[in-house]
N, C-alpha and C positions, 0 to 999 in steps of 0.2 A: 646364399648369405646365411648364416649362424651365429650365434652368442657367443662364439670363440675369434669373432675377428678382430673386431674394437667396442672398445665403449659408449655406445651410441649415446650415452645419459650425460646431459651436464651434472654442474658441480650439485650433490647432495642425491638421496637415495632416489631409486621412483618404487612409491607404492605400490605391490603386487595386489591384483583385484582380489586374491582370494590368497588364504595362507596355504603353503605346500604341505601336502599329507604328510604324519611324522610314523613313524613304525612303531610298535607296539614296546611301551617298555614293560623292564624286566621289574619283578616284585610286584606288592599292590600299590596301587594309585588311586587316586580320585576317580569316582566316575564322571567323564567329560558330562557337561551338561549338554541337553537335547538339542539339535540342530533346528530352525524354523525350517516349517515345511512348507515349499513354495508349488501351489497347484499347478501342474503338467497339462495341458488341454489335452485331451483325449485324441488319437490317430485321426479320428473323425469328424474333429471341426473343422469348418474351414478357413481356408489359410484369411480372408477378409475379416473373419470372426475375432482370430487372432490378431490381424493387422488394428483390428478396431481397439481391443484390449490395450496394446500397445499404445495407443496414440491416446488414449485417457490417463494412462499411467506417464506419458510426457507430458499431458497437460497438468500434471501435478509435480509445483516445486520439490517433494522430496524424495522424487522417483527421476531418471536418467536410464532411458530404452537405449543400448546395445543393437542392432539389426546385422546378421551375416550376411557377407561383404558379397553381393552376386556379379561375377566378371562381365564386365560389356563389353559386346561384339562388335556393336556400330552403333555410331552414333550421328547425330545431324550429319549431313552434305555440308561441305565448306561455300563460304558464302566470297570466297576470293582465294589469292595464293595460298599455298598449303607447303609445310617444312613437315620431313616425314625423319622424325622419332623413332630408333628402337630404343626400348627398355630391354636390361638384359641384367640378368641374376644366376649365380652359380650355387653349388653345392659341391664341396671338395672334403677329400681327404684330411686335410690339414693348415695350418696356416700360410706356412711355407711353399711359395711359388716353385722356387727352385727345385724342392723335392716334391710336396706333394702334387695331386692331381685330380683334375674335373670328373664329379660323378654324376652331376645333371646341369644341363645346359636351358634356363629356357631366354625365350627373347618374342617381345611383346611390338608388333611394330603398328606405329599411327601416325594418320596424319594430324597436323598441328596447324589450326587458321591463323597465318601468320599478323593478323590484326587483335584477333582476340585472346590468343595464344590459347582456346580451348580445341580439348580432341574434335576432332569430324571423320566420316567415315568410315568404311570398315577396318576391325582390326585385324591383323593378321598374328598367329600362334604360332610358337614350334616350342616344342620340350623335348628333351633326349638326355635318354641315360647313356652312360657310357665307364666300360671297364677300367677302372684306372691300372691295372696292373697288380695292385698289390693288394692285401685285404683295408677292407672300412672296420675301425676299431670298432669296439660296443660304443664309445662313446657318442662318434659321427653318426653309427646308427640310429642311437637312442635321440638323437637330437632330430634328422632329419628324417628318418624311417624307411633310410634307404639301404636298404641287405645286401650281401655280397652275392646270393642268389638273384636278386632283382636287375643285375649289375652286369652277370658274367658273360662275355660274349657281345653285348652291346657296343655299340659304336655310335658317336653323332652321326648326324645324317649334314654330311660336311657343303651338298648341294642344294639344301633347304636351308640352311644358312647362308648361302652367300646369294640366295635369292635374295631371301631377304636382308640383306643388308647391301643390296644393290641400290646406287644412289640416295643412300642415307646421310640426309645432312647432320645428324649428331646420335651418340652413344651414351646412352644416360644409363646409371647403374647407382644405387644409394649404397657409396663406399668404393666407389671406383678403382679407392688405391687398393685393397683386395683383389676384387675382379677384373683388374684392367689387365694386369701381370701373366694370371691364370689364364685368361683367353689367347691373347698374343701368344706365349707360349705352346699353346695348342693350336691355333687358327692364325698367321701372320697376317689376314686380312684384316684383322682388328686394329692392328698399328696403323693405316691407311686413314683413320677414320679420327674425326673429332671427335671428345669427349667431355660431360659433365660431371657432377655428383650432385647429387641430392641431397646426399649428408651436407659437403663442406661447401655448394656453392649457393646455397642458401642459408641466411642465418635467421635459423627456428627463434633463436629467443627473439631477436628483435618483432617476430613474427607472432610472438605471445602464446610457445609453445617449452617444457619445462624438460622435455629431452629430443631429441632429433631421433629417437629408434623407430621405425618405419609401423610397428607393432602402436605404440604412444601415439604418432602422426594417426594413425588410421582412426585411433579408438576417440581420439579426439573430434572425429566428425560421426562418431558414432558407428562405427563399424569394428566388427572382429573378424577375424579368417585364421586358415588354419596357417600358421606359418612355418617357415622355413623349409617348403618345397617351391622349388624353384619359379615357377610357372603362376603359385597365386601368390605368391610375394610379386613379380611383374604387375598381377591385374592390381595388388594393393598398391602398387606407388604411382598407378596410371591416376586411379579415385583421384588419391589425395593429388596429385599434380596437375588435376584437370582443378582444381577448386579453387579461387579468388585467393590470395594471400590477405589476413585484414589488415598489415601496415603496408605493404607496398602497394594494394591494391592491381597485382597484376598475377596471373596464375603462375604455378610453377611450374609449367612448361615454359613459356614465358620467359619467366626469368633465368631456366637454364639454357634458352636460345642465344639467351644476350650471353651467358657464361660462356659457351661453346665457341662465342663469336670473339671473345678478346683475349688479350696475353693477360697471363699474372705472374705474380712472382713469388720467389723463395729468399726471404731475407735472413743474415744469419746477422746476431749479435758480437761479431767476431771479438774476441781476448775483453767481452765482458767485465765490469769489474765482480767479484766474487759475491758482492753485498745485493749485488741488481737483479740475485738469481730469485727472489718471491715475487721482486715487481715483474721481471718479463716472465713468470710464472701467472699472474693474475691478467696479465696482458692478453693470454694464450699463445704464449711461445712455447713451443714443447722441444724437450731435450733430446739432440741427436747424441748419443753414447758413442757412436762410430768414430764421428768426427769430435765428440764434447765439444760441445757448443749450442746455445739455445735460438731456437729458428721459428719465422712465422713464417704462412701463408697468404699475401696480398690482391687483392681480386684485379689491382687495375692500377694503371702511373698514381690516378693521384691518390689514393692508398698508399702506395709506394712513397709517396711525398713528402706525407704525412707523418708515415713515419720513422722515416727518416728524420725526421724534424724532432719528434719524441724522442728516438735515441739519443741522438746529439743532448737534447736536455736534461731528458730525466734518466737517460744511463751511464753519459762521459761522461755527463756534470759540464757540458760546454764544450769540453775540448775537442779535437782533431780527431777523428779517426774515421780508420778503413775499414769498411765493413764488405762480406762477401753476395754478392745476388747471384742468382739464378734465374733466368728469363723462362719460363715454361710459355708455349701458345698451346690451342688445344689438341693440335697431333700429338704432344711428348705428356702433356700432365698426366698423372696420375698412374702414368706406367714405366717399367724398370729405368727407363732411358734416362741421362741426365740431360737437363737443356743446357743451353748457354750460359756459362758462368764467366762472373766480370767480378771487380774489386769498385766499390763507389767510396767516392771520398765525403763523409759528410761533415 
């Protein structure tokens, strides 16, 4: 996953913790004022010492402790049935499915107590680089830190994956419609398989979270890690989806069982009138160019219902019309395929 896929931020900026180093300008200037100097513990305390520090500085309202994000391997024994989850995160070449290609694979696999929807025992790893053929720009490097030297010769290990993703009841990945395309295309075993997102089948804000970026989700329960290599971006969406959501009250594991488990939809606002294009803009329908035309994504019929009900009102102004669906279930969402397409009268 990368900063070059989509826009993980809702509407308005998200605050950088620190501002980006600027390069030295030309002529004289100001001398920048002194930086505070914030005390290092020496190699030699110990880490409780430190742990202590830390936890006095939360007990004061105008300090907020950060702790780096440590991957968990196993956790409790499940206490009844278990739905066995891979996470799964790429690193590629470029945007484009079609052309580009996978230069780290990893996939995080757990069991899920299908009562509490938290992880339970052990996790299972695989990371793998792999050559994509052509070079990684500087950019893709500078982003992920993955070199065409680190790369060359590499192959996934195509039997360590299909271990684990033997009798996986769902495929969760944050941004599916990215990653879903990229694996298929390199592993047809992934088309076999249900799938969720994290991004889009959960929704953050109702959840009292002010961007959906996996980076923001994390920092918000108080963790950082190094991002955008493959493997602890996994361990960071396992954290955050093993943890209670505070308005649904149900983990996000949880809640992408129940996603993996129903149909949704693709509703298009078909021959729109021209003036409806801010409202279904604030609505969250986003503009397909291909087809021109403005479209949502629906979690379930009565979603679907709903609004269909809104359109008729607040798009035709009451009148008649046809509008286009697409039936997605979890084998086809989020990857190249099209699902079932109908015309509904509403």
């Amino acid at each position: 996953m990368n900063d070059l896929q989509l826009d993980f931020g809702f509407e308005g900026p998200v605050v950088p913790l620190a501002p980006a180093a600027k390069g030295k300008a030309k002529g004289r200037s100001k001398p920048a004022a002194p930086k505070p100097v914030v005390p290092v513990p020496a190699s030699g305390v110990a880490a409780s010492d430190v742990e202590s520090l830390a936890r006095q500085l939360e007990a004061h309202p105008d300090f907020r402790v950060l702790r780096r994000l440590q991957p968990c391997l196993q956790f409790p024994p499940a206490q009844g049935p278990v739905r066995h989850v891979v996470l799964l995160d790429t690193e590629t070449t470029g945007l484009d499915a079609s052309r580009e290609k996978i230069i780290e694979l990893a996939l995080v696999r757990v069991e899920v107590d299908a009562e509490t929807g938290r992880p339970c025992g052990a996790v299972q790893v695989y990371d793998g680089l792999e050559d994509p053929g052509m070079p990684i720009s500087p950019e893709i490097e500078a982003l992920t830190g993955i070199s065409n030297d680190m790369v060359r010769g590499q192959r996934l290990d195509e039997a360590r994956v299909a271990e684990l993703l033997a009798g996986a009841d769902l495929i969760v990945a944050h941004n599916a419609a990215f990653d879903r395309p990229f694996v298929e295309a390199r592993l047809p075993a992934f088309a076999q398989l249900p799938w969720a997102c994290s991004f889009a089948d959960i929704d953050w804000r109702t959840e009292g979270q002010s961007s959906a970026k996996l980076e923001n989700l994390a920092l918000s329960q108080g963790w950082f890690y190094d991002a955008h290599r493959a493997e602890m971006d996994c361990h960071a969406l396992l954290a955050v989806l093993g943890q209670t959501l505070p308005t649904s009250q149900q983990t996000g594991l949880a809640r992408l069982l129940r996603a993996g488990s129903q149909t949704s939809y693709r509703l298009q606002a078909t021959a729109a009138p021209f003036d409806a294009k801010d409202l279904l803009k604030a609505r969250g329908y986003r503009w397909n160019a291909e087809q021109r035309v403005w479209q949502t994504l629906l979690s379930d019929e009565a979603a679907l219902q709903a609004e269909c009900e809104w359109l008729r009102s607040a798009v035709y102004g009451g009148r008649a019309a046809r509008v286009q669906l697409e039936t997605l279930h979890a084998g086809i969402k989020y990857s190249a395929r099209a699902g079932e397409v109908s015309q509904r009268q509403l």
